[in-house]
C-alpha positions in Angstrom: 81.2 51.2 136.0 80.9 47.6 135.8 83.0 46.3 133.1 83.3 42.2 132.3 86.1 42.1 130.3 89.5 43.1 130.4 92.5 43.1 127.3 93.5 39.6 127.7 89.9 38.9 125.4 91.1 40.9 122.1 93.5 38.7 120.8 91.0 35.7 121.0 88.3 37.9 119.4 90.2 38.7 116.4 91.3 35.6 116.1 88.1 34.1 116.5 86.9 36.4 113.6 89.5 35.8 111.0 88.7 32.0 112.0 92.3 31.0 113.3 93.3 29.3 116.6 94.2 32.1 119.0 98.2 33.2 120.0 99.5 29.6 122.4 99.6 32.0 125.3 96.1 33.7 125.6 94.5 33.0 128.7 90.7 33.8 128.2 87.9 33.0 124.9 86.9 36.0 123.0 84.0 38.6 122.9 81.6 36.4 122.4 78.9 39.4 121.5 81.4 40.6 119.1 82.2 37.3 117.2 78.9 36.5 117.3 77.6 39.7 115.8 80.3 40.5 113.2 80.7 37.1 112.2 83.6 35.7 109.9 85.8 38.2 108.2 88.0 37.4 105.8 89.7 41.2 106.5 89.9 43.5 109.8 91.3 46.4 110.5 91.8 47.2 114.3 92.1 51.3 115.4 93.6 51.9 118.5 93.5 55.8 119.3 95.5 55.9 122.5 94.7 57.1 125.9 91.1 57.8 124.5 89.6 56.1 127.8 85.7 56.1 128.2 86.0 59.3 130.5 88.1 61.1 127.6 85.6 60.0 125.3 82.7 61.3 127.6 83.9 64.9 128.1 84.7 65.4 124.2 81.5 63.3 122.7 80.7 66.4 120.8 84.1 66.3 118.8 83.5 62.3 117.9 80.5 61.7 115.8 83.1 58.9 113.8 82.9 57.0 116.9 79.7 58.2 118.3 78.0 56.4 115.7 79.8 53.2 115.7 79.5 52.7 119.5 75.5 54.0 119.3 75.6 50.1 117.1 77.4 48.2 119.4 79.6 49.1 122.5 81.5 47.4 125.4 83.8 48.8 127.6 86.8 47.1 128.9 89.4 47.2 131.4 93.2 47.7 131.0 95.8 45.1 132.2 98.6 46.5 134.9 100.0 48.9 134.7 97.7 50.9 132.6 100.8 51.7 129.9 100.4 51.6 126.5 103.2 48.9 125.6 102.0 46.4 128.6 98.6 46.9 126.9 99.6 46.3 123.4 101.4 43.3 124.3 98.3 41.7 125.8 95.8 42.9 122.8 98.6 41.2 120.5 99.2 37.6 122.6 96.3 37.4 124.7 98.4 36.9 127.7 98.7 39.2 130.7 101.4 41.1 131.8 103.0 38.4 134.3 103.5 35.8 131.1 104.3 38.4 128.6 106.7 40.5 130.7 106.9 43.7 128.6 107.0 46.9 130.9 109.1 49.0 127.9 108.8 49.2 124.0 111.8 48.6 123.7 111.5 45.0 125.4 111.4 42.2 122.9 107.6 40.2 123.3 109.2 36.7 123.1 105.4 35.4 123.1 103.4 34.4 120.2 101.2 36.9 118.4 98.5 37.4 116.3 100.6 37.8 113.2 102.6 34.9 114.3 99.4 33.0 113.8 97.9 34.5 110.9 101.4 34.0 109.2 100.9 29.9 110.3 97.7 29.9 108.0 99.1 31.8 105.3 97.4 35.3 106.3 99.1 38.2 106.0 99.1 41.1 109.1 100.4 45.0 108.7 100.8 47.6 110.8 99.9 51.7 110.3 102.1 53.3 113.3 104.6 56.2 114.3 107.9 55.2 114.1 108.6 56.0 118.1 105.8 54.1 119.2 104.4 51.4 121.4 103.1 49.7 118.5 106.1 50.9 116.0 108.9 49.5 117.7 107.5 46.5 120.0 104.7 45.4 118.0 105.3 46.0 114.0 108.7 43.9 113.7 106.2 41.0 114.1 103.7 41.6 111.2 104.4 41.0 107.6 104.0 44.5 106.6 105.2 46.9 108.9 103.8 50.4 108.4 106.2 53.4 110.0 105.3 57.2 110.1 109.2 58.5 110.3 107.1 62.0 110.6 105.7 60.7 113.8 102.0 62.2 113.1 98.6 60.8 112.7 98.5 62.4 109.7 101.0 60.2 108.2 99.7 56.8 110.2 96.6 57.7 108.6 97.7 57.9 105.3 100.0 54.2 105.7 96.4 53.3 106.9 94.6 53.4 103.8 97.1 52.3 101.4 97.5 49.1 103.4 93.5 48.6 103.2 93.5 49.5 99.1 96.7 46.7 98.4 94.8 44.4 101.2 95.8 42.6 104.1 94.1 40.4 106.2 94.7 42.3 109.4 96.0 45.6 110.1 96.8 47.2 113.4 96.4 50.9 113.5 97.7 53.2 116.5 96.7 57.1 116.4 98.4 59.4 118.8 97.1 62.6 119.0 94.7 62.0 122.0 97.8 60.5 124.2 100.0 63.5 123.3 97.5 66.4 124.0 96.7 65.1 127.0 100.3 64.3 128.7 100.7 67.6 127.4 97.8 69.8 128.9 95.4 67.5 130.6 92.5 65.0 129.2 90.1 67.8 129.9 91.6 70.8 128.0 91.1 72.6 124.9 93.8 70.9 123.1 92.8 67.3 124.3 89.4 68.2 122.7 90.9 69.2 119.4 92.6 66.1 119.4 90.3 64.3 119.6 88.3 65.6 116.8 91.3 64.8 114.7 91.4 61.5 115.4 88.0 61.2 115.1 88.6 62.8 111.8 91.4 60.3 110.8 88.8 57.7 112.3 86.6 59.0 109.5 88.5 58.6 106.6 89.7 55.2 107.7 86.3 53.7 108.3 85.2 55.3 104.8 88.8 52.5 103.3 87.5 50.1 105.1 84.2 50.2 103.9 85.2 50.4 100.1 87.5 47.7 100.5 85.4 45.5 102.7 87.1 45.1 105.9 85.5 44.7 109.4 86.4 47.3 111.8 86.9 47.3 115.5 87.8 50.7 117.6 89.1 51.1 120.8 91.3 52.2 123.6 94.4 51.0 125.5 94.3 53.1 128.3 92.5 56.6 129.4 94.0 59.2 130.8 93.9 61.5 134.6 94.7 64.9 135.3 97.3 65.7 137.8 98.5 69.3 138.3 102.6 69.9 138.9 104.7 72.0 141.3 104.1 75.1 138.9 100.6 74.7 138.8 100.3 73.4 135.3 97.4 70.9 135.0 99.0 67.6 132.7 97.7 64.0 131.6 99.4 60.6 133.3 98.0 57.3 134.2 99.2 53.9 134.8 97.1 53.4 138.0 93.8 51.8 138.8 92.2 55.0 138.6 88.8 54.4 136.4 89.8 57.4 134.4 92.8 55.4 133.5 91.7 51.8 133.0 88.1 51.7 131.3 88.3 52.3 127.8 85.6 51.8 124.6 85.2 49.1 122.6 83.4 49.5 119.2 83.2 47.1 116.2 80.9 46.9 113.0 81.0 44.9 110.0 82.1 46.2 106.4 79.0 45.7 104.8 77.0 47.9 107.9 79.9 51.2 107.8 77.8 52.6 105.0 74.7 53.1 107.2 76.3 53.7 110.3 78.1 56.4 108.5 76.2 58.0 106.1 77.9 57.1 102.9 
């Protein structure tokens, strides 16, 4: 797979679409094909279902039609920063900046560099945040938005819920991280039975989400940090890791749709 673009370009992107100047320490422009195609949103909501790299996605496409049908509109893939971990990911999607100027190898490091929120918050914007309380994006990410959003329960379920009742009192941007995917497959493998139920239940939560942010007119954009590969331990049980420059664990979807266009691509 030949893939363009790597992490460092989200940050721009959303900026560039909620038309502030990007985070001080991004090092790249954005997406142009997705600023240019979305145009100007005055709200955005940004899904991040983690580990659900573009191999994941291809071995469970029949448990996705959520995502199916926003990436059969418009689809990149792009490449995870080093090492393919979740918080070193999130700290690049949020700052634009790559893992040498950021520095974050643990959630529980503090990102000293400027975010999105920190520059939404300059212009009078307000950011939230729809997360599991023992996350990446719970505990390294969400004490920089305005409006931090934390599942104590720890289940998608719950993140989903926070979700919509952030888009129905509005925010201007709100970051979303959904589990399920990474957990099934540490747990059992990307390829197994329980990796592919859930991913139908994120695709489910996906669903519901996209259906908010439709009725309360926010732009959407879906994608990965990192994928997942299967490695098999001393007792012969087949698990998920990653972290390497594996493809399975670095290229991961990128899907994104206006708020006005979620009616058709969905079926409302």
């Amino acid at each position: 797979m030949s893939v363009k673009y790597d992490m460092r370009f989200l940050a721009p992107t959303v900026c560039g679409l909620l038309g502030v100047r990007p985070p001080s320490a991004a090092e790249t422009g954005p997406l142009e094909e997705v600023v240019g195609e979305m145009g100007p949103q005055e709200r955005l909501a940004v899904v991040v279902i983690d580990a659900f790299g573009s191999s994941t996605w291809a071995a469970n496409m029949r448990e996705t039609p959520t995502f199916n049908a926003l990436a059969n509109r418009r689809l990149l893939h792009l490449r995870s920063v080093m090492p393919s971990i979740t918080p070193v990911n999130f700290a690049t999607m949020l700052t634009g900046a790559g893992p040498e100027a950021h520095n974050i190898r643990d959630r529980t490091e503090k990102l000293a560099l400027e975010t999105i929120f920190d520059v939404l918050r300059e212009r009078g914007k307000t950011s939230a945040t729809a997360a599991r309380a023992l996350s990446s994006l719970g505990i390294l990410i969400s004490p920089h938005a305005d409006r931090p959003g934390i599942a104590a329960s720890n289940l998608d379920e719950e993140v989903k819920a926070i979700v919509i009742d952030h888009l129905r009192k509005g925010v201007h941007l709100l970051w979303v991280q959904l589990l399920d995917v990474d957990d099934a497959g540490h747990a059992h493998g990307p390829l197994s039975p329980q990796s592919v139920e859930a991913c139908h239940r994120d695709d489910g939560h996906l669903r519901e989400i996209a259906e908010a942010a439709y009725e309360e007119g926010y732009g959407l954009i879906v994608l990965a940090d990192h994928g997942q590969h299967t490695v098999q331990a001393e007792d012969g049980v087949r698990q998920g890791t990653h972290g390497t420059e594996m493809p399975e664990d670095i290229y991961v979807p990128l899907v994104w749709s206006r708020g006005d266009e979620l009616k058709g691509i969905l079926g409302l």
